[in-house]
C-alpha positions as CSV (number, residue, x, y, z in Angstrom):
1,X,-94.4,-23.4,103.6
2,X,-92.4,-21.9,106.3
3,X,-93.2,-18.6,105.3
4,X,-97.1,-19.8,106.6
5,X,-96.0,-20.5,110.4
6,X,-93.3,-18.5,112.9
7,X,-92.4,-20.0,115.2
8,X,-96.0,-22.1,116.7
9,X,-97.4,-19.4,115.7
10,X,-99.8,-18.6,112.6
11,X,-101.3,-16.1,110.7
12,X,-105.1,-16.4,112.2
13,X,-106.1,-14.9,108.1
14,X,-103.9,-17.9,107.0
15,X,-105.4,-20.6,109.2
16,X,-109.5,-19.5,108.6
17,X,-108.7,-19.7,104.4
18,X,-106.5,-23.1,105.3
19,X,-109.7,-24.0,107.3
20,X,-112.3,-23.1,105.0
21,X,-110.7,-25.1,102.0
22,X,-110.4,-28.3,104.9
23,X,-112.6,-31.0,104.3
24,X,-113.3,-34.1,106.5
25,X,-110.3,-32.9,108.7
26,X,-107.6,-33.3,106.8
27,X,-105.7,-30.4,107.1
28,X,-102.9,-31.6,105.6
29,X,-104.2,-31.4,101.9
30,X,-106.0,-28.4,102.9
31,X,-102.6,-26.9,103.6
32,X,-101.1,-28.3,100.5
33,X,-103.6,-26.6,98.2
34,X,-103.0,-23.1,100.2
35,X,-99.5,-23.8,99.3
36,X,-100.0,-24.4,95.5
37,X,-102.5,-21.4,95.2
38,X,-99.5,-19.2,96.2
39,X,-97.5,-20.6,93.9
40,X,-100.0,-21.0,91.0
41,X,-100.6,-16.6,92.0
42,X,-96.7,-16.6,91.7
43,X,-96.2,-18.3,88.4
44,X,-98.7,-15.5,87.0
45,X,-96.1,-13.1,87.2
46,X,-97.2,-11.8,91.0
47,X,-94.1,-10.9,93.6
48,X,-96.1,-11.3,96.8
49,X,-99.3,-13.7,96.2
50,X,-100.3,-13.6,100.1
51,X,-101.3,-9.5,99.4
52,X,-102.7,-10.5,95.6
53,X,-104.8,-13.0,97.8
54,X,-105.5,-10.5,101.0
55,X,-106.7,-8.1,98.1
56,X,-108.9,-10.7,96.6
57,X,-110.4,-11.7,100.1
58,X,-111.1,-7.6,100.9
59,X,-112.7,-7.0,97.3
60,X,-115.3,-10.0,97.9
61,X,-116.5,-8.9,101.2
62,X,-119.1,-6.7,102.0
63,X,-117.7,-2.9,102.6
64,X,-120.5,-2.4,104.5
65,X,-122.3,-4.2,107.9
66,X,-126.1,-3.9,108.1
67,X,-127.0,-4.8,111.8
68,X,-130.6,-5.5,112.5
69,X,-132.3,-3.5,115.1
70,X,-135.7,-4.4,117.3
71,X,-138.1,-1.4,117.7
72,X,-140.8,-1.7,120.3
C-alpha cells in the first residue's frame, strides 16, 4: 500500500475509486479491496495494474459530453 499515498498526500483518481467501493464509512476495507484488486490485476500476468485499471476506467466512460442547452 505505500505505493497508494506520498507523503499525506494521495492520488485524488485513487481516493474517488477507494471511495466509490466504501460502504457505511469504512474505509478501511474499502482500501483493502483497492489493494487486492491490484494484486489480483498483477497475478494475471500485468506489470503495472494501476495503468491496466486507469485504462479500464477511460474505456468505460463516455468519450463524449452532451451538455443540454435552453433555447428561448
Amino acid at each position: 500500500m505505500s505505493k497508494l499515498v506520498v507523503g499525506n498526500m494521495a492520488n485524488p483518481k485513487i481516493e474517488k475509486i477507494i471511495n466509490y467501493i466504501m460502504k457505511n464509512g469504512k474505509k478501511s476495507v474499502a482500501k483493502r479491496i483497492y489493494h487486492d484488486m491490484l494484486q489480483e490485476i498483477k497475478s494475471n500476468g500485468h506489470m503495472n495494474p494501476e495503468i491496466v485499471l486507469e485504462t479500464a476506467i477511460e474505456n468505460a466512460s463516455p468519450s463524449l459530453m452532451i451538455k443540454s442547452k435552453r433555447m428561448g
